[in-house]
N, C-alpha and C positions, 0 to 999 in steps of 0.2 A: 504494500500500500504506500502510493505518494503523498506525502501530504504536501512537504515541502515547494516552495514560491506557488504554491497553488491555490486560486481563489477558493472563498466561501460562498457562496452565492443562493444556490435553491437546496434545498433539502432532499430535492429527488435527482440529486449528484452523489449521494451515499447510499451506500449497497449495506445489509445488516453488518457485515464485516467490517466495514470501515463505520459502522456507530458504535460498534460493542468495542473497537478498540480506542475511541476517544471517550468513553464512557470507563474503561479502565483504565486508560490515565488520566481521568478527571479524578477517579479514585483516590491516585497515588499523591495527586497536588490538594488531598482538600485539610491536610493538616498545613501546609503551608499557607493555602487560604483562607485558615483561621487562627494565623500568627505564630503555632504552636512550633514551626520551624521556617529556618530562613533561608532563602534564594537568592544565588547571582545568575539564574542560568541566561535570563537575557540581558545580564550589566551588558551596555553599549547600542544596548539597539532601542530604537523611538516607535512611538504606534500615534497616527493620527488620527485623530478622536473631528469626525467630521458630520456633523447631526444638523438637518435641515430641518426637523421634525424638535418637537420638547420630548426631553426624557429622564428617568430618574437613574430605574434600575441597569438597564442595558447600559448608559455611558458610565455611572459609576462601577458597574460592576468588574468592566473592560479597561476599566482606568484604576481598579483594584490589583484588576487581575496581573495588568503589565509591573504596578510598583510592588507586588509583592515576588514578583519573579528576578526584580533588578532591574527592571528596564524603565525606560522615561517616555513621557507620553507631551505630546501637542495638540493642544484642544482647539477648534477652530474657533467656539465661542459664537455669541451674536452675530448671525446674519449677516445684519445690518451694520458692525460692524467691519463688514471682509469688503471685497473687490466683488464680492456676489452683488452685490447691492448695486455696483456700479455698471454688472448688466456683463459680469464674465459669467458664461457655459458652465458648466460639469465638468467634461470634458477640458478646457483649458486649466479649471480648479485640480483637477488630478493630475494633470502633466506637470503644474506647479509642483504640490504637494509629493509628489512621489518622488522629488528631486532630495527631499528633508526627510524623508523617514521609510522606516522597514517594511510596515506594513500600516493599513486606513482600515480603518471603521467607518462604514457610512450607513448612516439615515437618511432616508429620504422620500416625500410624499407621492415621488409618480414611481408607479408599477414600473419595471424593469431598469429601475438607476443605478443598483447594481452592477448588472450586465452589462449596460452603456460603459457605466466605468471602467470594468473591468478589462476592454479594450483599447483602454488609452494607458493603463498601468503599468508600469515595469515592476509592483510591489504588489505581495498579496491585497486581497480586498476582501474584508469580511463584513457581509449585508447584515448590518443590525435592523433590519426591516424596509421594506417600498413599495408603502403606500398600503393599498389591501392585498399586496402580493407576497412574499415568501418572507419569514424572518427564522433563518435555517439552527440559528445560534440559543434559540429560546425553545427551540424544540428538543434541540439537544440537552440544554437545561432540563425539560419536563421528563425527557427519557429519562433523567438521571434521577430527576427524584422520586420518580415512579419508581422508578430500582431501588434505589434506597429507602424508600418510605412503602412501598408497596410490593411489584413484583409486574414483571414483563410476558415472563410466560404465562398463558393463558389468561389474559387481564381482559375484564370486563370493565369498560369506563363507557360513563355517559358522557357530552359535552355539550353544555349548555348557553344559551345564552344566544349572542350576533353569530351566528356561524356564516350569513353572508360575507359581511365586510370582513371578520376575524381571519387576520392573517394566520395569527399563534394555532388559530385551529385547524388551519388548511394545512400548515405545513405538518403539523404533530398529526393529522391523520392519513397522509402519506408512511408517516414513520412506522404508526400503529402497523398501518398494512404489511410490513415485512416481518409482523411479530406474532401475524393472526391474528389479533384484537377483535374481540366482539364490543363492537362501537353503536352505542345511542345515541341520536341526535335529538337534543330537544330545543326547539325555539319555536315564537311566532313564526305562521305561513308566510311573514314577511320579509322574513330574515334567516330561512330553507338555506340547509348548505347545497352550494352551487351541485346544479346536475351535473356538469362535467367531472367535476371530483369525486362524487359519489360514484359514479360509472369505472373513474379510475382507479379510485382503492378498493371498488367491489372485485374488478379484473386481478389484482393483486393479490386477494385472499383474505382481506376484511372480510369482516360479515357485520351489517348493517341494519340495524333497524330504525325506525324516528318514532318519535309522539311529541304532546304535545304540553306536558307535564313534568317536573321534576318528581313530583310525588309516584306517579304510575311508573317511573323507573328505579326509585330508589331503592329497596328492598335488594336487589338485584347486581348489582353494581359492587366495583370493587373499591373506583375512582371515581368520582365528581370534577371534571372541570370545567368551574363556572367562569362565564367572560361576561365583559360589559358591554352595555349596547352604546357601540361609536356612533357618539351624536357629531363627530367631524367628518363621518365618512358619508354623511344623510348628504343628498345634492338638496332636499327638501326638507327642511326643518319641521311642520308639521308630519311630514313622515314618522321621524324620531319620536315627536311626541305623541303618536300610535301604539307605540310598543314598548318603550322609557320604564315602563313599569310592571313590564308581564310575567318576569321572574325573578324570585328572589326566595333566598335560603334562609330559616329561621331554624330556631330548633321545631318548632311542630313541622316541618320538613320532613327532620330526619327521624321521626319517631321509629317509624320504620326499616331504617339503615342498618345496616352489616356495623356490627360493633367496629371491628376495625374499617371502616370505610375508610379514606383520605381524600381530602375537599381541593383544588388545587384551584388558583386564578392568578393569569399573567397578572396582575394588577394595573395601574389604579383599579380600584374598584371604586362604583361610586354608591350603592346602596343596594346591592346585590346579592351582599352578604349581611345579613344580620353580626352586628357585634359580640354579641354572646356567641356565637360559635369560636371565635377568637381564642378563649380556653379550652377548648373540647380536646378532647385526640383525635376528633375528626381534621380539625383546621391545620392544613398544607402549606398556605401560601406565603408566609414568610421564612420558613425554610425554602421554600423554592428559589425566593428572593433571593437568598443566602447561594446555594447550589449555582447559580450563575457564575458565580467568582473560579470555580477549579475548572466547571466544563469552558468556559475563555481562556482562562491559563492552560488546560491540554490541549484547545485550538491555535492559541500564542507558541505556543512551544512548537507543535506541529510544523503548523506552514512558517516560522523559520528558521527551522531543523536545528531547532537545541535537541527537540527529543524525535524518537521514533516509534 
């Protein structure tokens, strides 16, 4: 497996073999990810932190991941701030940019800016998300903490929530497909996960069902994960306010739940989850939070061949 000067880009550029081995070295980096020992393996090398989008977890995580390994990071910062503002390309911003450092992190709001990028780079490029399209690096996150918080084989998860717009879920249900995954979809009929993608991870070896409730699947389920409904991705704002409020997780929810269930959500959440689930041992989602630091550090490592 290469990983080395090799972009990150969509999630269905990984074969199960090359997930189960960045999932075992995200393993080996998570005591370092949690301070408990120290790294130089990337002293000398720079990662530019390039987000066109707001973010919390994903740029801090990646900006964790580099200073706990040794290496030093370049944040593009405000916009409005840069030469973007003055009406340069992408494309000219990465031919820049690629001159100053090892590898880029980028965000960004249209579907396929990754890949654009990724064409003008001489330096890795790893898609911290675009748009409503792939965010390959947070799916890898969710494998991880299904593994450690859960289990991969034979995993029954529902996913709840915007499955239209939700990038985190298109990509993580590609992933599920190479693992078998018996996968629930549940959301408003107005935010169905796309028919293309259901057709593709059914072909795969998903097995699929939908409804149209959290409670009629909970019982059942191994995983829960809940998304928010992206009121930035609505081209109609009344749209949004359609369905703003048609799922949410409380504890009379889960009366019905698998003692060990675990609840997961990319977060922000914005009232999606009830707070009181926050204590349970159901509640996932800031471990997950956490889990993004070692699977960026086994991807930092990777593609610039500190490790193998």
């Amino acid at each position: 497996m290469k990983f080395k000067d090799n972009h990150i880009i969509s999630k269905k550029d990984f074969s199960r073999e090359m997930i189960d081995h960045i999932l075992n070295a995200a393993e080996k980096m998570e005591p370092i990810a949690r301070g408990e020992q120290r790294s130089d393996l990337l002293s000398g090398k720079i990662l530019a932190i390039l987000f066109f989008e707001p973010s919390t977890r994903t740029r801090m995580s990646f900006e964790t991941a580099m200073l706990r390994l040794g290496g030093d990071v370049l944040n593009l910062g405000s916009i409005d701030a840069s030469s973007i503002a003055k009406g340069e390309t992408l494309a000219d911003t990465i031919r820049v940019v690629d001159g100053y450092v090892d590898a880029i992190v980028l965000r960004h709001p249209k579907e396929g800016a990754a890949l654009l990028a990724s064409e003008f780079s001489s330096v890795p490029i790893l898609n911290a998300g675009d748009g409503a399209g792939q965010h390959p690096t947070q799916t890898l996150l969710d494998l991880y903490t299904i593994k450690r918080e859960s289990h991969l084989e034979g995993l029954k998860i529902a996913l709840a929530g915007d499955l239209k717009y939700g990038r985190t879920v298109h990509s993580l249900c590609y992933a599920l497909s190479l693992y078998g995954a018996q996968i629930t979809l549940i959301s408003p009929k107005e935010l169905r996960m796309p028919e293309e993608i259901i057709n593709d991870i059914t072909a795969k070896g998903a097995k699929i069902t939908e409804c149209d409730s959290i409670e009629e699947a909970i019982s059942d389920v191994d995983v829960l994960y809940m998304t928010r409904i992206q009121k930035e991705r609505f081209p109609d704002p009344a749209e949004y306010h359609k369905v703003a409020n048609k799922l949410k997780i409380t504890p009379e929810t889960l009366k019905n739940a698998k003692q060990e269930l675990k609840i997961m959500h990319p977060l922000p959440r914005v009232n999606e989850i009830d707070t009181r689930i926050d204590d349970t041992p159901h509640a996932c989602y800031f471990k997950q939070a956490f889990y993004g630091v070692p699977v960026r550090m086994a991807l930092l490592g990777l593609v610039l061949g500190a490790i193998e």
